[in-house]
N, C-alpha and C positions, 0 to 999 in steps of 0.2 A: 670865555672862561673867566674874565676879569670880575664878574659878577657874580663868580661864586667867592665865599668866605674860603678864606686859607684852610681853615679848620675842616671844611666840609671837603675842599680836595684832596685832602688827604685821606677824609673817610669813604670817597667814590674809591680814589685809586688803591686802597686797601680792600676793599669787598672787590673790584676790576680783577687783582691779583688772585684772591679766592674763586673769582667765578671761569677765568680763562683758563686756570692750571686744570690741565687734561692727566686722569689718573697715569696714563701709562707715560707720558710723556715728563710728568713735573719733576725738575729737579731741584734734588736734597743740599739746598745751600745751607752750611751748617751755622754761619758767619758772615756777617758784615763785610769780614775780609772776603772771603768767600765770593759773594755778591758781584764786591769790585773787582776781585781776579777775573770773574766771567766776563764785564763789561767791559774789562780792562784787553781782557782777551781778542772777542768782536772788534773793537777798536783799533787796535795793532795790529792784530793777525789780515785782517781786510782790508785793509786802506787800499793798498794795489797803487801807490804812486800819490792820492791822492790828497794835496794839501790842506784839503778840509781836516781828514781823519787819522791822518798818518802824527807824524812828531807833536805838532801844533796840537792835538785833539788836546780839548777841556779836561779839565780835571772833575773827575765825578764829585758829586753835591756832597760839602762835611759839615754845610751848617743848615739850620732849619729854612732859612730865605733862600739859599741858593737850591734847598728841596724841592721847594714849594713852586720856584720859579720852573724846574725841568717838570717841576710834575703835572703841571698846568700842560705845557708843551706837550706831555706826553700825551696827557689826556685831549689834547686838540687834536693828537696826531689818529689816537686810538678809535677819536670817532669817525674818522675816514675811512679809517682803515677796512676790505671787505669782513676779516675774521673778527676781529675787537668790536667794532661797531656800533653792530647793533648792543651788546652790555656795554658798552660806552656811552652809548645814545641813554639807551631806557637809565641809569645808572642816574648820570646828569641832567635828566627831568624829573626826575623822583629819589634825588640821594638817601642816604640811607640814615637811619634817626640818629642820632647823637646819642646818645646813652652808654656813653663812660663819662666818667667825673671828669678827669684830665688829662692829656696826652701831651707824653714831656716833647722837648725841642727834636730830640734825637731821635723821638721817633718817625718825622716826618724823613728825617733822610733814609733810614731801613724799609718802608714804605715804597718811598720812590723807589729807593733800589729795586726791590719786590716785585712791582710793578714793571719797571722796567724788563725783569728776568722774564714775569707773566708774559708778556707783550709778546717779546722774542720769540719763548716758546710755541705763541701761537706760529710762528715761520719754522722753526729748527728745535730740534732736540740737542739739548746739552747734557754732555758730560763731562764731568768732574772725576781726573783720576788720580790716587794719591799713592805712591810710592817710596821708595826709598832716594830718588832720584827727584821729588818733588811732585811739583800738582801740575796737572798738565789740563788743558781745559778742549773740548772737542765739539764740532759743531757739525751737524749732520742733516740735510736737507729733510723736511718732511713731505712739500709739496712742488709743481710745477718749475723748477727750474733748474735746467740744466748744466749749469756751471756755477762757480761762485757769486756769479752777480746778484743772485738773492742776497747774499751776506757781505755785499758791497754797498748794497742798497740798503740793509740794516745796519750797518756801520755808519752810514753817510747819515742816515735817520739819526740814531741815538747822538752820533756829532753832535748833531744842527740842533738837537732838542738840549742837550749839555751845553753847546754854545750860547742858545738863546736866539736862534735861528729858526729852530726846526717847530713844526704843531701848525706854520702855516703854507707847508711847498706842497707838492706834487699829490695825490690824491693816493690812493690804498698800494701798500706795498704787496 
């Protein structure tokens, strides 16, 4: 990933985001805030004891360098991975043209976020529910696994990719 321009991973993991979101599945993050509640959510809600992801976990990316850095990871993670993959592979051999003028700082970290959320969804359905009582965030298994350890194992991923860990362990979640 080091060989690609800042600039261009940002415009893989942008089109990444557009191309994994599954109509029935894609959720409606309204907000930035939004975003980080969900990831905020995964991260807390899953840890299960673990000191990677529990207290400790990273602070999600608020400036364009630390975007750029998790989004790299992501996109290393995303080409392993069985579901992301293959548009993670095609994506990063043939990125996609550049044609907007400019793209400010902050959009790289809405991006990753994005991207991030895209990723996830390819494992679990989220929902976002909002009340009088507040926002409550829900994570719902979509394929093979029988217990939380799918969303232990996404936990521990997004960690390690926020930490500056994650994009080079274990192969397809």
């Amino acid at each position: 990933m080091t060989e690609l321009a800042d600039r261009t991973v940002i415009l893989i993991l942008q089109e990444l985001a557009e191309d994994l979101q599954r109509p029935a599945a894609a959720l409606e993050v309204t907000s930035e805030d939004e975003a980080r509640l969900v990831l905020r959510a995964l991260l807390d809600g899953y840890a299960d004891g673990d000191p990677r992801t529990a207290q400790d976990a990273p602070p999600l990316p608020r400036s364009a360098a630390e975007a750029i850095g998790a989004g790299r990871r992501l996109l290393a993670a995303a080409q392993r991975d069985e579901d992301a993959g293959p548009v993670a592979r095609a994506l990063t051999q043939d990125p996609p043209a550049d044609d907007q003028l400019s793209v400010e700082a902050a959009a790289a970290v809405v991006v990753v976020l994005a991207a991030m959320i895209a990723f996830l969804q390819t494992k679990v359905s989220i929902k976002i529910q909002r009340d009088a009582d507040g926002t409550k965030v829900e994570f719902e298994l979509l394929k093979r696994a029988s217990s939380d350890s799918l969303l232990r194992t996404l936990a521990r991923l997004m960690a390690d990719i926020l930490r500056g860990t994650g994009g080079q362990g274990p192969g397809p979640v």
